[in-house]
C-alpha positions as CSV (number, residue, x, y, z in Angstrom):
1,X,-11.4,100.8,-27.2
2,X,-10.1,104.0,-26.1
3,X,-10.4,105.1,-22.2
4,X,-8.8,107.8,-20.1
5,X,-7.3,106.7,-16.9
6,X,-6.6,109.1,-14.2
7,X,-6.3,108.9,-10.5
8,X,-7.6,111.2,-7.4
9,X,-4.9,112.7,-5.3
10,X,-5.9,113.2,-1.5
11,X,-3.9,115.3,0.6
12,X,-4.2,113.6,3.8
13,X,-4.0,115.5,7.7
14,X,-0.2,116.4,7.3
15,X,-0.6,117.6,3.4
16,X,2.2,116.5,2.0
17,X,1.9,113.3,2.2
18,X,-1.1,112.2,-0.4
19,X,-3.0,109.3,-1.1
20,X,-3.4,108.2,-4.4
21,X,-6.5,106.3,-5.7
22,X,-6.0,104.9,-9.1
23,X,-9.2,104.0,-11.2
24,X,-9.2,100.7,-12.0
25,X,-11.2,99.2,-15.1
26,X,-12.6,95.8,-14.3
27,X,-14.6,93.1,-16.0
28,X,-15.0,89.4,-15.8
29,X,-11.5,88.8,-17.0
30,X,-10.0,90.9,-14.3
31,X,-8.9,94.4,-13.9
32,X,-6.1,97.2,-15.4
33,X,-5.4,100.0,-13.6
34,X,-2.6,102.3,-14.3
35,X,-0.6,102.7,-10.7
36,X,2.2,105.6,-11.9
37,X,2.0,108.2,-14.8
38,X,4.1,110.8,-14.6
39,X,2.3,113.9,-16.5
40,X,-0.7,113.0,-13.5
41,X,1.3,112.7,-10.7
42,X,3.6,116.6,-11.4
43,X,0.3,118.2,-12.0
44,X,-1.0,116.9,-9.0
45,X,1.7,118.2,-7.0
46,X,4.2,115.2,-7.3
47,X,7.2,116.1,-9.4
48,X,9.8,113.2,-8.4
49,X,11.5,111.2,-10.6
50,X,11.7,107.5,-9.2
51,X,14.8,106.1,-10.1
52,X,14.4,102.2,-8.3
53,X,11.6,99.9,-7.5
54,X,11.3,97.5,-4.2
55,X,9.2,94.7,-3.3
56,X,8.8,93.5,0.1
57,X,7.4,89.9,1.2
58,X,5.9,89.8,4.8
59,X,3.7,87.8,7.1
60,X,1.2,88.9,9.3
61,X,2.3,91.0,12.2
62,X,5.7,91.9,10.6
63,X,6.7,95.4,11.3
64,X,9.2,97.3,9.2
65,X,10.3,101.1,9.8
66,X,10.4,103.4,10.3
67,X,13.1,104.5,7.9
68,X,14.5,107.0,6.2
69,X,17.9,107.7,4.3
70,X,19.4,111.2,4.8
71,X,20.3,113.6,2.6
72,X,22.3,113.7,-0.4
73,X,20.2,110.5,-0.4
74,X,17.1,111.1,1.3
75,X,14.1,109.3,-0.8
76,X,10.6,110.0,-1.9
77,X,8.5,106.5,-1.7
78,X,5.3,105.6,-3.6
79,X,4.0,102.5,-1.5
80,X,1.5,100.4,-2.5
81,X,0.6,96.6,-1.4
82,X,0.2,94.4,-5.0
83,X,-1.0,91.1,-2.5
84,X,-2.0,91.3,1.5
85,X,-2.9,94.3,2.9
86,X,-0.7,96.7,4.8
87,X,-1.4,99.9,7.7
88,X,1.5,102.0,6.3
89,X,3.0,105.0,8.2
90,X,4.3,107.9,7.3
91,X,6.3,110.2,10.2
92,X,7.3,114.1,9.4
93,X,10.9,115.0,10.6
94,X,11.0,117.9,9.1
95,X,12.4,120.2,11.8
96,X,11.0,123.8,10.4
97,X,7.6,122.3,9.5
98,X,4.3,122.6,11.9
99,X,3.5,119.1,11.3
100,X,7.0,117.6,13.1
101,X,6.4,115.0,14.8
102,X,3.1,114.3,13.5
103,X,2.4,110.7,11.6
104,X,-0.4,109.5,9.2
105,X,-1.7,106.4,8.5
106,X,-3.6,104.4,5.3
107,X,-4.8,100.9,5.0
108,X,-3.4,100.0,1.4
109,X,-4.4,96.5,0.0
110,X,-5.0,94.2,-2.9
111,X,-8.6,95.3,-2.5
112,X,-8.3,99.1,-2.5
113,X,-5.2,99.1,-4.8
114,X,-4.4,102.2,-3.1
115,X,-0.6,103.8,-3.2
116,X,0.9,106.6,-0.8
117,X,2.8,109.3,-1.6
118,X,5.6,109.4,1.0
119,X,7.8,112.5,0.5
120,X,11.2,113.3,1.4
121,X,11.5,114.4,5.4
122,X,9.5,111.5,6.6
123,X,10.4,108.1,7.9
124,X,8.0,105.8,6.9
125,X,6.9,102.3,7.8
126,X,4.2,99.3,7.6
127,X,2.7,96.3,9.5
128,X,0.8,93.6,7.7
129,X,-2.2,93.3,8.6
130,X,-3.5,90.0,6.4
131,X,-1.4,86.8,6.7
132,X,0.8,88.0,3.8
133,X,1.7,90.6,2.1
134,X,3.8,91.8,-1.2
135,X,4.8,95.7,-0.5
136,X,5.5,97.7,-3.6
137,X,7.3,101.0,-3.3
138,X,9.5,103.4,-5.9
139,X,11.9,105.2,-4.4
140,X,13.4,108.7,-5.6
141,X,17.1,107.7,-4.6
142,X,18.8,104.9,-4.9
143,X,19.6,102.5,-1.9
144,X,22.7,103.8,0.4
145,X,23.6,102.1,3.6
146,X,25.6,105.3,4.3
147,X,22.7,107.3,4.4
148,X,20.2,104.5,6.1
149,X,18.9,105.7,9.3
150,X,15.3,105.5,11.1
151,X,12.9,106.2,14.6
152,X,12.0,103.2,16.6
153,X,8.9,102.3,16.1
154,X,7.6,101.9,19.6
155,X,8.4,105.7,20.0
156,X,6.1,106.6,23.2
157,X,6.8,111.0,21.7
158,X,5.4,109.7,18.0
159,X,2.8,107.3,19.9
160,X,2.0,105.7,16.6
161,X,-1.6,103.6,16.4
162,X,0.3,100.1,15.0
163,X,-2.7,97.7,15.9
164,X,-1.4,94.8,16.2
165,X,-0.2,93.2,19.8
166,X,2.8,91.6,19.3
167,X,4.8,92.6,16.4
168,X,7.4,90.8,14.3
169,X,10.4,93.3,14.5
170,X,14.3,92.6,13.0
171,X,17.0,92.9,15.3
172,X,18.1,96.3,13.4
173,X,14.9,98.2,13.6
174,X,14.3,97.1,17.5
175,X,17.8,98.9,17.8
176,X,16.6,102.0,15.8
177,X,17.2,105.7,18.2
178,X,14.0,107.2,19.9
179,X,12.3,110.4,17.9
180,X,14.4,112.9,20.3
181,X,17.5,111.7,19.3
182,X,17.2,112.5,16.0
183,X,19.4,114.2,14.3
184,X,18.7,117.8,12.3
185,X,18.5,116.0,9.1
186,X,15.5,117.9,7.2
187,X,15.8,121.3,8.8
């Protein structure tokens, strides 16, 4: 049986950040869908190599982000939530562009099998929504603590929608610097 998979790229409210819906084949065994192809992805405008893979367990209400790593090792992420369901966050710090400042938002889940496009120049973050959740992301760089930083995520400038009342935050991100404190990292 032969098939073509492909996937629909939108460009959400600040463009470079895109949501990707994958088409998923399903019958009464299951479903396939193909989450990453690289000849799709660079002719839909995202030419990244991912070079490592992450997987984050969480419980409802857990909040992580919003983080970045700075350059030489800033990082693209593909997000997507394999169990659960998650509102993940994307936040442009781009000094020069007109969309600094300026955060969108997806519900990816189990259910949608969605996956978002997070490019470098944004700090990103999620909160689970279901009682669990398994978070997926590829990232463009590898892992450096030396290049680690992030926003809190209570920012009252970025005034980001989180939904949730009483958030499950570590130690380190309830200690992360406000929005106007950061640094020229992306200029």
């Amino acid at each position: 049986m032969k098939y073509l998979m492909s996937f629909t790229f939108k460009k959400l409210k600040i463009p470079d950040v895109i949501l990707v819906e994958p088409k998923l084949l399903s019958d009464d065994r299951g479903f396939f869908l193909e989450s990453f192809k690289e000849s799709d992805f660079a002719s839909n405008g995202i030419d990244v190599k991912f070079v490592q893979d992450n997987i984050s367990h969480s419980t409802k209400d857990v909040l992580r982000g919003l983080h970045f790593q700075s350059r030489p090792k800033s990082q693209a992420k593909l997000v997507t939530a394999i169990k659960g369901e998650i509102l993940d966050v994307a936040v442009d710090i781009r000094k020069n562009s007109p969309t600094y400042g300026k955060w969108v938002s997806e519900i990816l889940s189990e259910d949608n099998h969605n996956l978002l496009y997070v490019p470098e120049g944004f700090a990103h973050g999620f909160c689970v929504t279901s009682e669990q959740a398994d978070v997926m992301y590829k990232v463009s760089s590898e892992y450096s603590p030396d290049h680690e930083r992030g926003i809190i995520w209570n920012d009252p400038k970025l005034n980001i929608e989180w939904n949730i009342a009483k958030p499950i935050i570590s130690n380190s991100d309830s200690q992360l610097p406000p929005f106007e404190n950061l640094d020229d990292y992306f200029a």
